[in-house]
TIKE-519450 format. One record per atom (N, C-alpha, C, CB): residue in one letter; x, y, z. Coordinates in steps of 0.001 Angstrom, whole numbers, plus 500000, padded with zeros to 6 digits. Atoms other than C-alpha are relative to their C-alpha. Glycine has a CB too. Layout:
<rs>
aXYZ ...
</rs>
This chain:
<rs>
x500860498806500000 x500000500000500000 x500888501233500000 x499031500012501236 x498952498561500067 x501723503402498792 x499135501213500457 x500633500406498248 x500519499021499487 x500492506414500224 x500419501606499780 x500083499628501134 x499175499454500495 x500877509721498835 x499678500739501629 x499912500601498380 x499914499347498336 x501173512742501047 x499436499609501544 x499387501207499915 x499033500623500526 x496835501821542383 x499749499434500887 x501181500376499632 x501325499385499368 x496128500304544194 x499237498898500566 x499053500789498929 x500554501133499035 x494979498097546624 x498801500536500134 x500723499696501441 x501613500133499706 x491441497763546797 x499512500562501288 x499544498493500036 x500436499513498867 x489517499964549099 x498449500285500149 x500737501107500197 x502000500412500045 x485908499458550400 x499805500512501431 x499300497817499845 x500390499356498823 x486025501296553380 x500698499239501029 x498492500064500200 x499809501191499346 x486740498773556129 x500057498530499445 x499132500035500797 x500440501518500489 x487415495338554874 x500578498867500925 x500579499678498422 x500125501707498847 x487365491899556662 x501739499648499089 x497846498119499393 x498570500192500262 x491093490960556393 x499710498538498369 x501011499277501984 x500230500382501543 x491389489241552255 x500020498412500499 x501398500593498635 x499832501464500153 x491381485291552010 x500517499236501035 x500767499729498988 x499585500623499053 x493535484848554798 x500755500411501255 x500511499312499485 x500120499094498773 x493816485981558649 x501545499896500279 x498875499446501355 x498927499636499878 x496753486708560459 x500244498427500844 x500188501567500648 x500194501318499504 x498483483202561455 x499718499643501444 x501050499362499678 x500196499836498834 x497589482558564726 x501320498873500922 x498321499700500162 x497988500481499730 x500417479654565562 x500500499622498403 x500365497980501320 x499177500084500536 x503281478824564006 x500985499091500255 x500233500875499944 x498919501363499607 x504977475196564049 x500851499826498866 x499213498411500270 x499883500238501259 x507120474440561904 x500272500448498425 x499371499715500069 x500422499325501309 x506309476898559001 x498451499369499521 x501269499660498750 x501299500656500149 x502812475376559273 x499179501194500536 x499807498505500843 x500688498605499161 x500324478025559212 x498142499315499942 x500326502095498724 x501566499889499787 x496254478361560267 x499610500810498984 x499487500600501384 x500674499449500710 x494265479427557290 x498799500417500261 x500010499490499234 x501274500039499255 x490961480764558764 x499271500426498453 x499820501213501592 x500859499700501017 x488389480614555735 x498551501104500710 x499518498360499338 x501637499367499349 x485654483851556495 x498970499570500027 x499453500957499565 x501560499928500322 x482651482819554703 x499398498403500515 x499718500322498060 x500572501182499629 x482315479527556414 x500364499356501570 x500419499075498896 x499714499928498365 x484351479703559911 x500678499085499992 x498924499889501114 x499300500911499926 x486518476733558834 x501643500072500297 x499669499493498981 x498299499827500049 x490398476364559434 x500389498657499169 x500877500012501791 x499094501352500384 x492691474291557581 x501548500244500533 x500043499728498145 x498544499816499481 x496139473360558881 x500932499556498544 x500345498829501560 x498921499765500993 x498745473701555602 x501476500339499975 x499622500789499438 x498552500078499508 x502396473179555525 x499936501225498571 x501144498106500021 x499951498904500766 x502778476843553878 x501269500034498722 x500142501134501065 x499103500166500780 x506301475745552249 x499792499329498796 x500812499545500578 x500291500846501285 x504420473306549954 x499290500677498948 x499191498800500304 x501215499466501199 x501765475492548853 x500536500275498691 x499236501455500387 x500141499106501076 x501930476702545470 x498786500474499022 x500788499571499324 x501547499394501072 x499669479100543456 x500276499885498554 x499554501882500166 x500096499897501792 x499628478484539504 x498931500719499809 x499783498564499061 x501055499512500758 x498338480497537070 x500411499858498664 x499622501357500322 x500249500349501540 x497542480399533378 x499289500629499004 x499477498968499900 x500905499351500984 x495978482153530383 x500591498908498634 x500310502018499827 x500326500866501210 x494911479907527711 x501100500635498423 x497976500241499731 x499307498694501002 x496365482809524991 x500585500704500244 x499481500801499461 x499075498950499928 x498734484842524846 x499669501128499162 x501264499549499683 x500951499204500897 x496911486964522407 x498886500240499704 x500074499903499267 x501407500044499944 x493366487811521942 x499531501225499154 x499473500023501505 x500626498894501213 x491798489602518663 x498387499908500639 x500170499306497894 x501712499359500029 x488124491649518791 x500513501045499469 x498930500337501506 x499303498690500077 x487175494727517534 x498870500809500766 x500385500568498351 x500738498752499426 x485891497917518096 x498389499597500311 x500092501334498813 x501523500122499642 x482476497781520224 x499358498372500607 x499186500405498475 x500186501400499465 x482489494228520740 x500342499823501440 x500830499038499228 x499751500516498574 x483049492312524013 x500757498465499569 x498326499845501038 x498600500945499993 x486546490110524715 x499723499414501236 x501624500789499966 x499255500847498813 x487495487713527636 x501035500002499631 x499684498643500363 x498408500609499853 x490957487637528763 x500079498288500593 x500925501122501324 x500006501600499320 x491553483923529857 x500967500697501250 x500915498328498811 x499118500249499137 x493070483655533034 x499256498684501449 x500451501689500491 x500503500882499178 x493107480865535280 x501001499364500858 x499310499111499302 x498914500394499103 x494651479560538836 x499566499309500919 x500703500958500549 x499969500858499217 x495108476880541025 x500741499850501131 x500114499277499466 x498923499985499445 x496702475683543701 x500574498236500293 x499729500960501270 x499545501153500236 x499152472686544322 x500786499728501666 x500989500042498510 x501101500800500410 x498303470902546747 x498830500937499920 x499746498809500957 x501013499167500205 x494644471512546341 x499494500516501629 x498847499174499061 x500554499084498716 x493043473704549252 x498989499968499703 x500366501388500340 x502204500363499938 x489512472255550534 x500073500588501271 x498998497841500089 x500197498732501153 x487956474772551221 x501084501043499161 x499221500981500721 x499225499036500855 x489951476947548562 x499787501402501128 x499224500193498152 x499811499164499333 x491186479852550216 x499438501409499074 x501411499829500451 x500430498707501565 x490144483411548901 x501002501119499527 x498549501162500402 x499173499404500604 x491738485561547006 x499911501419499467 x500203499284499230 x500109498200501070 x492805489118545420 x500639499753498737 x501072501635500729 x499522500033501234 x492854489092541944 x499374501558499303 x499478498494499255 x499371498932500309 x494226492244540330 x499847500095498486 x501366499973500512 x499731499409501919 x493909493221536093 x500560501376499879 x498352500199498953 x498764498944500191 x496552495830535177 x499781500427497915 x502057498842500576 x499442500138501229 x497136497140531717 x501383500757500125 x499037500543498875 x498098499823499939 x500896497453531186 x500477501248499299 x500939498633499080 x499508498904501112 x502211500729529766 x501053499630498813 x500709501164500789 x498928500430500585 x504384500503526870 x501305500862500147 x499646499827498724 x499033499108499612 x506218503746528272 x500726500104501180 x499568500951499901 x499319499947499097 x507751505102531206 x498602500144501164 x501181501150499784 x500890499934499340 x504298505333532284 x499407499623500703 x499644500104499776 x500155501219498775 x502980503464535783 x499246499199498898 x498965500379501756 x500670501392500468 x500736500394534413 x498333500727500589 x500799498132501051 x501156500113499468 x496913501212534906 x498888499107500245 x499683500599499642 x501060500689498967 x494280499895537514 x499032499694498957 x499319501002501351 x500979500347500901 x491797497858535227 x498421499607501423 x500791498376498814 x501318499971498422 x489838495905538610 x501132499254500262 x497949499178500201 x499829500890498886 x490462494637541474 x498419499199500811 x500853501035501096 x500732501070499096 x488726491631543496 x500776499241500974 x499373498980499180 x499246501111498337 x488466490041547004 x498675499751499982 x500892500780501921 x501936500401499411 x485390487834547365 x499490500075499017 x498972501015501070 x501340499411500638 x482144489218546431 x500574500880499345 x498826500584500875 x499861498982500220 x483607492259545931 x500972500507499098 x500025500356500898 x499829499772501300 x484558494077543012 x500341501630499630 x498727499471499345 x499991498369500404 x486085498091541675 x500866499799498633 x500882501232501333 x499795499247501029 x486445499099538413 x500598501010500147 x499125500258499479 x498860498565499889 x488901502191537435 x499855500101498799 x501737499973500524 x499484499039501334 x489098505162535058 x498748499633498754 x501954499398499325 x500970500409501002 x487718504556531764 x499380498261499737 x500738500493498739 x500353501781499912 x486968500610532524 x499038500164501036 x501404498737500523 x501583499592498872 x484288501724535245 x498908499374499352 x499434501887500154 x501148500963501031 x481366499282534027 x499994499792499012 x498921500223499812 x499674501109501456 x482790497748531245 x500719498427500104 x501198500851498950 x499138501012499894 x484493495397533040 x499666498634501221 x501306500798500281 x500512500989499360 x483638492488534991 x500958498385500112 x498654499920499269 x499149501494499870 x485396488673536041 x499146499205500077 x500953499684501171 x500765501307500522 x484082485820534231 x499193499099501140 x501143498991499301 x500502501032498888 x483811483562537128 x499055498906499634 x499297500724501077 x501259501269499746 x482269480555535784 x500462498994500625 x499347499296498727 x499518501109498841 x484504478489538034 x500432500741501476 x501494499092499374 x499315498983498727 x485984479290541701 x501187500424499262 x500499499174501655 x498430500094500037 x489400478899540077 x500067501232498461 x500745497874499680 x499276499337501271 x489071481393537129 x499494501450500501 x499416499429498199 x499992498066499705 x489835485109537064 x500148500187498669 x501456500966501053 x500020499944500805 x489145485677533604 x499440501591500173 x499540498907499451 x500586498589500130 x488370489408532419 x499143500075499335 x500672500923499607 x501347499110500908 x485094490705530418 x500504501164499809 x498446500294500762 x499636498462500093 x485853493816528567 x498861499911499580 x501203500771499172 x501067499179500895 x482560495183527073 x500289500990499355 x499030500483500594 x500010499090500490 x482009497646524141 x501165500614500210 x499078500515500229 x498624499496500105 x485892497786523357 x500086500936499328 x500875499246499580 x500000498729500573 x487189501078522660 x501412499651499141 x499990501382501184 x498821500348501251 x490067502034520040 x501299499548501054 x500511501717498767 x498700499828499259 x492625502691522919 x500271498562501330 x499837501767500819 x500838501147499016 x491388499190525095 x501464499194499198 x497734499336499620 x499184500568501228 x494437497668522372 x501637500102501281 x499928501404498020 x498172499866499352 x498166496713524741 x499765498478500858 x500523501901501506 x499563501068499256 x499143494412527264 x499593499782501239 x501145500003500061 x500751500130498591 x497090493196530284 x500210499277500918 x498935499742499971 x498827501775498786 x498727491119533662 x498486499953500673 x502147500548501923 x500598500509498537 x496529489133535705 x500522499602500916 x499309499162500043 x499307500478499047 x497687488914538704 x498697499779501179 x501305501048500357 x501100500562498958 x496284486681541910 x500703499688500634 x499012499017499818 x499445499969498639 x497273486829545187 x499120499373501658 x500264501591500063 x500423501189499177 x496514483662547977 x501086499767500732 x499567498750499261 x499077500457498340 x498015483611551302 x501221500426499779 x500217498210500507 x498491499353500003 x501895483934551215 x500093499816498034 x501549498738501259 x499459500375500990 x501876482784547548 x499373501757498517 x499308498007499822 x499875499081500641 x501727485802544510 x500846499559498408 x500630500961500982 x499808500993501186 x501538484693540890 x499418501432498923 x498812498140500086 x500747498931501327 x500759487087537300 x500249498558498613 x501419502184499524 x499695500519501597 x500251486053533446 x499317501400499211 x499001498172499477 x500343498820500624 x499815488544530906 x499590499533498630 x501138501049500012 x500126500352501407 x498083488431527766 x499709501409499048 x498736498870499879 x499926498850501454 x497936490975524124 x498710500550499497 x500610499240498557 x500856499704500774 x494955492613522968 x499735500577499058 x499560500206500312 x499879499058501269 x494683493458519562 x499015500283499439 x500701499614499021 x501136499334500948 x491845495270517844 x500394499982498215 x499846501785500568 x499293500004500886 x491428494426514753 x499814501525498841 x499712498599499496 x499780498710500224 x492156497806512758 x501143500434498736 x500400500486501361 x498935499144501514 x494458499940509748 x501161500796500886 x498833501630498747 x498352498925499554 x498000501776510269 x499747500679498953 x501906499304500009 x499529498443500599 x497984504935508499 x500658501357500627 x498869500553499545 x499109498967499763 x500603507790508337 x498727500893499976 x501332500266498918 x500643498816499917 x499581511501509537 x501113500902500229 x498919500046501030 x499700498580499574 x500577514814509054 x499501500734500566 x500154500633499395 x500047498944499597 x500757517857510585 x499213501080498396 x501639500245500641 x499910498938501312 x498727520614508418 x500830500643499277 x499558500851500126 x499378499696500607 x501520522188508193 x501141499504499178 x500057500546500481 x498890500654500895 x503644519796506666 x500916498863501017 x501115501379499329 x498789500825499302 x506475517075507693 x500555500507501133 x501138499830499159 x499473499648499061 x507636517030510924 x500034500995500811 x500658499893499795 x500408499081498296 x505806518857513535 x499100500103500781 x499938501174500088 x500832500602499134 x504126516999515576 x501184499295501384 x499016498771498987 x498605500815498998 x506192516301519049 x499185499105500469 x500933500878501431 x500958501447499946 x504744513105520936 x498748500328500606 x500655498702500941 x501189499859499757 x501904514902522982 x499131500368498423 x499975501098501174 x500977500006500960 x500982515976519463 x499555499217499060 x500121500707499518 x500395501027500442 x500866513110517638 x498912499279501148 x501236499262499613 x500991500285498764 x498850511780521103 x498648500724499091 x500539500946501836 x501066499146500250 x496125514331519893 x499857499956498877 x500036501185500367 x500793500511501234 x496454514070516269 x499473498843499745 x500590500074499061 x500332501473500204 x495738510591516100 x498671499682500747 x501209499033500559 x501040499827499271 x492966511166518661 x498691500662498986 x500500500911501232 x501048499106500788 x490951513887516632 x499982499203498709 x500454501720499754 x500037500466501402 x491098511173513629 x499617498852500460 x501248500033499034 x500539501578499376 x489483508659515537 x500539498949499721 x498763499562499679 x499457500979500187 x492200506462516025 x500976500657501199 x500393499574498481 x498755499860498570 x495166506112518663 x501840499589499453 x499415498370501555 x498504500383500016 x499241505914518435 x499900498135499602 x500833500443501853 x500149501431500224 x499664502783516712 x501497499341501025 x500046499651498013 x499236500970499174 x501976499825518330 x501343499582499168 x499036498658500345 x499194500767501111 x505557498561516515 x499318498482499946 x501785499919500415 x500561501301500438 x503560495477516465 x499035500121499031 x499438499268501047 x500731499846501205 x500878497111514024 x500289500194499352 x499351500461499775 x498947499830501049 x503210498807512379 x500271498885498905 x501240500194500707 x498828500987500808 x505570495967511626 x498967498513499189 x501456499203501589 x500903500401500505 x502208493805510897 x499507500450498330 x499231500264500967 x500078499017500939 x501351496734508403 x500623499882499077 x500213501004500318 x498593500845500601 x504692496398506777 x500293498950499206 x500618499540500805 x500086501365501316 x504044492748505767 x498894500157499347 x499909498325500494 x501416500062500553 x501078493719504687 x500110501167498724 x498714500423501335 x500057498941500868 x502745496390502137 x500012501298500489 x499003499890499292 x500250498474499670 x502932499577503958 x501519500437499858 x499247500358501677 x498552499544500033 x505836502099502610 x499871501352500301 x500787499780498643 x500008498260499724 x506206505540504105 x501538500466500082 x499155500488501675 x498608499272499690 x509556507517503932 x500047500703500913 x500506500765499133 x500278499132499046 x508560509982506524 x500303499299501395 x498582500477499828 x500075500791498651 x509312508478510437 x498805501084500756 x501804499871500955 x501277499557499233 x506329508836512522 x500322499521501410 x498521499316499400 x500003500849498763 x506012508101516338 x498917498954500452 x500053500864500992 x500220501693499772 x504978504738517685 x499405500352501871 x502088498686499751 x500428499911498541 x502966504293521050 x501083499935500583 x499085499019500554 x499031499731498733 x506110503539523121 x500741501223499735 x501094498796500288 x499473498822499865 x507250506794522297 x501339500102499081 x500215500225501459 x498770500178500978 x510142505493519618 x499404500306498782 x500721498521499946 x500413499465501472 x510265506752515818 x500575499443499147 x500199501303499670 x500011500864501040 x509685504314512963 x500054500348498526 x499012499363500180 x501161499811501507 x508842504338509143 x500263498675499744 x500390501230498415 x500576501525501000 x508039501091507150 x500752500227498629 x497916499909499581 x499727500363501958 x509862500456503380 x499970498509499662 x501801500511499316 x499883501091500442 x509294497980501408 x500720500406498395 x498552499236500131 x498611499625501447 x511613499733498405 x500930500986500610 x499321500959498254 x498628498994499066 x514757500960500201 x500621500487498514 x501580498781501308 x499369499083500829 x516372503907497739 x500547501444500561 x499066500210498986 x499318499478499514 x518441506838498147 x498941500889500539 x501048500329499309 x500804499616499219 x516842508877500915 x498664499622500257 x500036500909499830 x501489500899499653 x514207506381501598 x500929498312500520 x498585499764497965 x499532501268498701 x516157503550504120 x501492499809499378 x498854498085500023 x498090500127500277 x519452503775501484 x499882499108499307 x501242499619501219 x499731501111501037 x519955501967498304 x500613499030500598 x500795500356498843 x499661501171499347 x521222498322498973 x499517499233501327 x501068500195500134 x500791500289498987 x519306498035501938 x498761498995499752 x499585501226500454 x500834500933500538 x517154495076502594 x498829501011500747 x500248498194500419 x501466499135499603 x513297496261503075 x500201499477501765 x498049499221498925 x499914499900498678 x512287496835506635 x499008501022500866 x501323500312500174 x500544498884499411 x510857498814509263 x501628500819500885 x498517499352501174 x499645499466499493 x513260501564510107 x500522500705501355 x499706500049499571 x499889499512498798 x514371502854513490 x500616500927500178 x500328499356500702 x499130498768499385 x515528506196515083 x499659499716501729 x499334501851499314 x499880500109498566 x515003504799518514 x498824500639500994 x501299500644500306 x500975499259499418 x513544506578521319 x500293501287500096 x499684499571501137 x499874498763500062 x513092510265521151 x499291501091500990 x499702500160498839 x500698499650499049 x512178513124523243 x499089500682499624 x500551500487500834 x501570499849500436 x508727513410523420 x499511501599499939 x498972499152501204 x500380498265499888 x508691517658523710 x501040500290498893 x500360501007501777 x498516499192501221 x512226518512521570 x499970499187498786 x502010499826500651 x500497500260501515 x511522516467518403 x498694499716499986 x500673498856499263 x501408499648500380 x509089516772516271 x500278499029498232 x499628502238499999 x499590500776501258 x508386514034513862 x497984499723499280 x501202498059500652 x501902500153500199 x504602513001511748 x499880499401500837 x499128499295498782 x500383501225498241 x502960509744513884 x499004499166498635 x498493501080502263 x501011501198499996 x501533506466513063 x498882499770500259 x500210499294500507 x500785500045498691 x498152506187513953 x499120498295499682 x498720501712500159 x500491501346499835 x495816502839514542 x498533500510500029 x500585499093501375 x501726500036500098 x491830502904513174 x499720498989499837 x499225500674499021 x500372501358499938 x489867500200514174 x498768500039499391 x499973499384501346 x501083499909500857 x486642499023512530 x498618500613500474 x499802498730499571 x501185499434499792 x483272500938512323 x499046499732500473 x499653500256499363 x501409499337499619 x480368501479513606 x499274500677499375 x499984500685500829 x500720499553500673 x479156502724510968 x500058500267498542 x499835500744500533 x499960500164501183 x479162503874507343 x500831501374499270 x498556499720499610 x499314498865500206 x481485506188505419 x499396500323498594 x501607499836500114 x500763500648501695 x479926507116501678 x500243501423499662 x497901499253499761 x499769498538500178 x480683510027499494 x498944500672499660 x500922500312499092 x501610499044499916 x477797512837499290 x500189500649498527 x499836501563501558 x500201499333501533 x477166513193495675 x498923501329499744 x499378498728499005 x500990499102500889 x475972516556494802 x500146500448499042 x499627500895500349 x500090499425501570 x475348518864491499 x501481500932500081 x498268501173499609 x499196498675499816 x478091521600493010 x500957499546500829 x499251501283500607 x499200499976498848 x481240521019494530 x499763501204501467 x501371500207499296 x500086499398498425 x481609522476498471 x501827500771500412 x499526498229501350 x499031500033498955 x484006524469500393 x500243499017500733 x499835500778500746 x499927500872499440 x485379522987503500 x498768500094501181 x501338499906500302 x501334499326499769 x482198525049505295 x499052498941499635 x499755501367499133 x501054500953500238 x479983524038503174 x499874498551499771 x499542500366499169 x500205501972499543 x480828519964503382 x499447499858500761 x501020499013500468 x500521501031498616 x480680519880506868 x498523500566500062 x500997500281501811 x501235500058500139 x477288521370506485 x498463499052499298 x500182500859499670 x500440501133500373 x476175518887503851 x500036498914500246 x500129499888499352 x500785500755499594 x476556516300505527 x499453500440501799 x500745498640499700 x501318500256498914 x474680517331508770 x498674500224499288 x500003501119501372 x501244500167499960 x472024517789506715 x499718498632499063 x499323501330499566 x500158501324500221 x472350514014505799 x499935499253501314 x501056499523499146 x500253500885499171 x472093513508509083 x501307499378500697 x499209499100499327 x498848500738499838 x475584512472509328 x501049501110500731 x500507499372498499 x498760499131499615 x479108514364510510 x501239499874498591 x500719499266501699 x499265499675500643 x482042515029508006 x500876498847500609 x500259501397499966 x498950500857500160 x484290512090507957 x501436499945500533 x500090500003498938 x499004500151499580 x487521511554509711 x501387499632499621 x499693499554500536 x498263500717500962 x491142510471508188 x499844498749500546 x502000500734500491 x500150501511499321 x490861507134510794 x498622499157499456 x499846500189501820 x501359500530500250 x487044506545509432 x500335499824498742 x498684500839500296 x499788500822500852 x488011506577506062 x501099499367499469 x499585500355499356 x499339501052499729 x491200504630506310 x499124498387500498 x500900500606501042 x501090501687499690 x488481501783508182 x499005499815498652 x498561500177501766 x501235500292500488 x486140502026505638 x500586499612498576 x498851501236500115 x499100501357501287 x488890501003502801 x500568499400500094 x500728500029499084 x499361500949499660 x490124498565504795 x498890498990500369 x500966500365500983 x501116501318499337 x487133496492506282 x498935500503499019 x499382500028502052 x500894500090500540 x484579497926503819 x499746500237498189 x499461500685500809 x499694500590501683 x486021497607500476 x499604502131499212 x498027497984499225 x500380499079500255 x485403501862500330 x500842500233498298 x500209500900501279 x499560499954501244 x486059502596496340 x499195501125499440 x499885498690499287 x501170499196500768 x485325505822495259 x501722501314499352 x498119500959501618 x498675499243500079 x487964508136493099 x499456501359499867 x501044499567498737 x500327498485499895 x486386511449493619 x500594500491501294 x498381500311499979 x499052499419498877 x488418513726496125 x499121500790500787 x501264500912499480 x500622499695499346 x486520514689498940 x500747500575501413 x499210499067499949 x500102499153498101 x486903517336502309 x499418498713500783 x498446501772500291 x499382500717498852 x488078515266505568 x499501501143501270 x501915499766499763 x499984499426498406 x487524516382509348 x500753501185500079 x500677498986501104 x498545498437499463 x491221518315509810 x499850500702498444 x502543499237500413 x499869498426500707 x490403520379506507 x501213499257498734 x500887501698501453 x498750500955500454 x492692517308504482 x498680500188498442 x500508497871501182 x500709500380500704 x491261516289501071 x500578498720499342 x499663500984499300 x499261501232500126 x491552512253500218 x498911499402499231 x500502499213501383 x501640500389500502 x489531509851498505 x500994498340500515 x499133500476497625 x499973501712499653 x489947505623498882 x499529499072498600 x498686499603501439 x499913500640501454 x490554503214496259 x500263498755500295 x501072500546498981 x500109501896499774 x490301499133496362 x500479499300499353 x498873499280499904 x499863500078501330 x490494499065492985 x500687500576498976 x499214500095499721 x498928499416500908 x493343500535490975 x499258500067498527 x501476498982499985 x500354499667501549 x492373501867487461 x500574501711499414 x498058499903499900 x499316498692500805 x493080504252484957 x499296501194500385 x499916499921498321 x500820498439499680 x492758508029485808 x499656499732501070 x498696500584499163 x500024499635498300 x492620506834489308 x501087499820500721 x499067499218500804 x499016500043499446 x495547507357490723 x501491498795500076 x499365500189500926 x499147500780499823 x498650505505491537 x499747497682499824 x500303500748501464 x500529501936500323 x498338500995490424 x500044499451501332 x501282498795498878 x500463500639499065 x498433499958494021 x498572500536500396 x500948500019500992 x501151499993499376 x495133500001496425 x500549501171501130 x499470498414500532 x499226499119499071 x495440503090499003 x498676500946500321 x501502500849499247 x500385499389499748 x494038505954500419 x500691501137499398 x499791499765500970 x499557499224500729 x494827508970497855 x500321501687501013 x498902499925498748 x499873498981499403 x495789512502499530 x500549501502499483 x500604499536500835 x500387498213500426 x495439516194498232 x500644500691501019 x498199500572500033 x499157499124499148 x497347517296501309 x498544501079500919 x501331501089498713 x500491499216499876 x495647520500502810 x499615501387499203 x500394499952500723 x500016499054500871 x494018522965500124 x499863500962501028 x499011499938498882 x500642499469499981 x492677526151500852 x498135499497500365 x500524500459499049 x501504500411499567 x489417526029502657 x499152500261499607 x499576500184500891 x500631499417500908 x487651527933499974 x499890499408498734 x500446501058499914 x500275500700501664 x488504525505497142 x499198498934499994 x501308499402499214 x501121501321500178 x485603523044496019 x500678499131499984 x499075499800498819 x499810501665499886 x485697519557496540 x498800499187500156 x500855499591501235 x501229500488499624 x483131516702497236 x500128499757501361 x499567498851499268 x499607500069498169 x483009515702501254 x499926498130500110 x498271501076501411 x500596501063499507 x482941512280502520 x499539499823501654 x500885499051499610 x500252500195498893 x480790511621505258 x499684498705500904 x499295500660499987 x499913501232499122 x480252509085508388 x498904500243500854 x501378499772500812 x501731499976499318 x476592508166509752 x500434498511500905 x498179499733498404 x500108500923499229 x476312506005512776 x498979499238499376 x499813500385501277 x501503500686500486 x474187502951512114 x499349500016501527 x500104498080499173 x501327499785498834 x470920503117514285 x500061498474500381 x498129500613499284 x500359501891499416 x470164500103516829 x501083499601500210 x499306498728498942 
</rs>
């Protein structure tokens, strides 16, 4: 594809977690007092061990849908009654950034955090599984998630990948190459309904044909580009194809484009055929009175990737861009690969057609 231009759980008072404070001590043999039933077991604490497990190490959905993480743990020997437990879901930063609170559980009891506040829930169709429920996944719901579960002296994690499935497309700055530092790529990629893509989408991307000369930034905060025809000032004649690296950079003092990651729709992208081309004004006006909003760079990137979008008329974008989407290579339409075509930023006064994006109803 060528392309032109924290947290420990708090509930107020809580009844001490799964397991009380030992009361004797022979041996290294401790008293497990189970709450919800008043039982003790006597356990040689050196034997215990807690396992855990996730079925996958990876786990595709997309946008809007609902995922399970697998996770699942035991213990060795087994503990009748099973003791109880705190089990912890994290998502992992890929930066320098702490790891954020997804939930925590002890028991019954149950807290959600941040933007996962009732979306999120633990499977529980056995005692022994701590599996996650995400609901109505968002774009940015996409990284690396630990389960961790914590029983008596013992303290165990597994982590698994969530990938949305979704498009890598390059972005500029209106004003041109290279000037976007990393909070602004953060935000452009945002206002284009899509998020900092991953070197794992990227480099996915990549086999999949993606060539940009330009380096963009990458969620962990390092700056990539993709070739698949290395030439002079484009990765360096003799060079085998690749994805590029300049490492990690600082996220305020350079200023490079950005990668971004659009996942699939919710809805419909279609171009608004009228008699009269439009400013960039009058687009976004035509389509609200379709009922719709003016189209996004991330919406129609999804919509010629998952919906086969094929149209070679050049149409006004969200940021004021003008692009059109092509499936189908032909004459007088642009370049012989399949792509998303780009006009750059005209004048906001020069006609064009618009493409717009209507939620589907229900």
């Amino acid at each position: 594809m060528v392309q032109s231009h924290h947290a420990l759980l708090w509930f107020g008072t809580l009844l001490l977690p799964l397991w009380a404070k030992p009361v004797t001590q022979i041996q290294n043999t401790f008293y497990y007092h189970h709450l919800s039933n008043g039982l003790s077991t006597q356990v040689d604490a050196g034997r215990v061990q807690l396992h855990i497990h996730s079925a996958q190490s990876t786990m595709h959905a997309q946008k809007g849908s609902d995922v399970t993480l697998p996770c699942r743990f035991w213990f060795e020997p087994d503990m009748s009654p099973p003791k109880q437990v705190r089990i912890k879901w994290s998502k992992v930063s890929s930066t320098q950034e702490p790891e954020t609170d997804v939930l925590v559980s002890i028991g019954m009891r149950s807290r959600s955090y941040g933007g996962y506040s009732g979306r999120v829930h633990l499977a529980q169709d056995s005692e022994w599984d701590a599996s996650l429920v995400i609901s109505a996944l968002q774009i940015n719901d996409t990284g690396l998630y630990r389960c961790e579960v914590v029983g008596g002296l013992e303290d165990q994690s597994t982590s698994i990948y969530l990938e949305l499935q979704g498009v890598v497309f390059p972005y500029q700055h209106p004003q041109g190459r290279y000037h976007l530092s990393f909070a602004g790529a953060l935000q452009a990629c945002a206002e284009q309904d899509a998020t900092l893509a991953t070197f794992s989408q990227l480099y996915q991307s990549w086999k999949e044909g993606l060539h940009w000369c330009n380096a963009g930034w990458l969620a962990d905060g390092t700056v990539k580009y993709p070739i698949t025809q290395p030439r002079a000032n484009c990765g360096g004649p003799g060079v085998a194809p690749g994805v590029r690296s300049y490492g990690k950079r600082h996220p305020r003092h350079h200023q490079y484009d950005v990668f971004c990651f659009s996942s699939t729709l919710a809805g419909e992208v279609f171009y608004l055929q009228l008699a009269h081309r439009m400013s960039l004004s009058e687009a976004q006006q035509a389509c609200v009175d379709q009922g719709a909003l003016i189209a996004k760079v991330g919406q129609l990137y999804s919509a010629w990737r998952f919906q086969s979008l094929d149209h070679c008329d050049a149409g006004w974008l969200a940021d004021g861009s003008v692009r059109y989407a092509i499936t189908r290579p032909r004459k007088n339409c642009g370049p012989p690969e399949p792509g998303v075509r780009s006009f750059g930023f005209p004048p906001p006064q020069h006609k064009y057609g618009v493409y717009c994006y209507k939620e589907h109803q229900g």
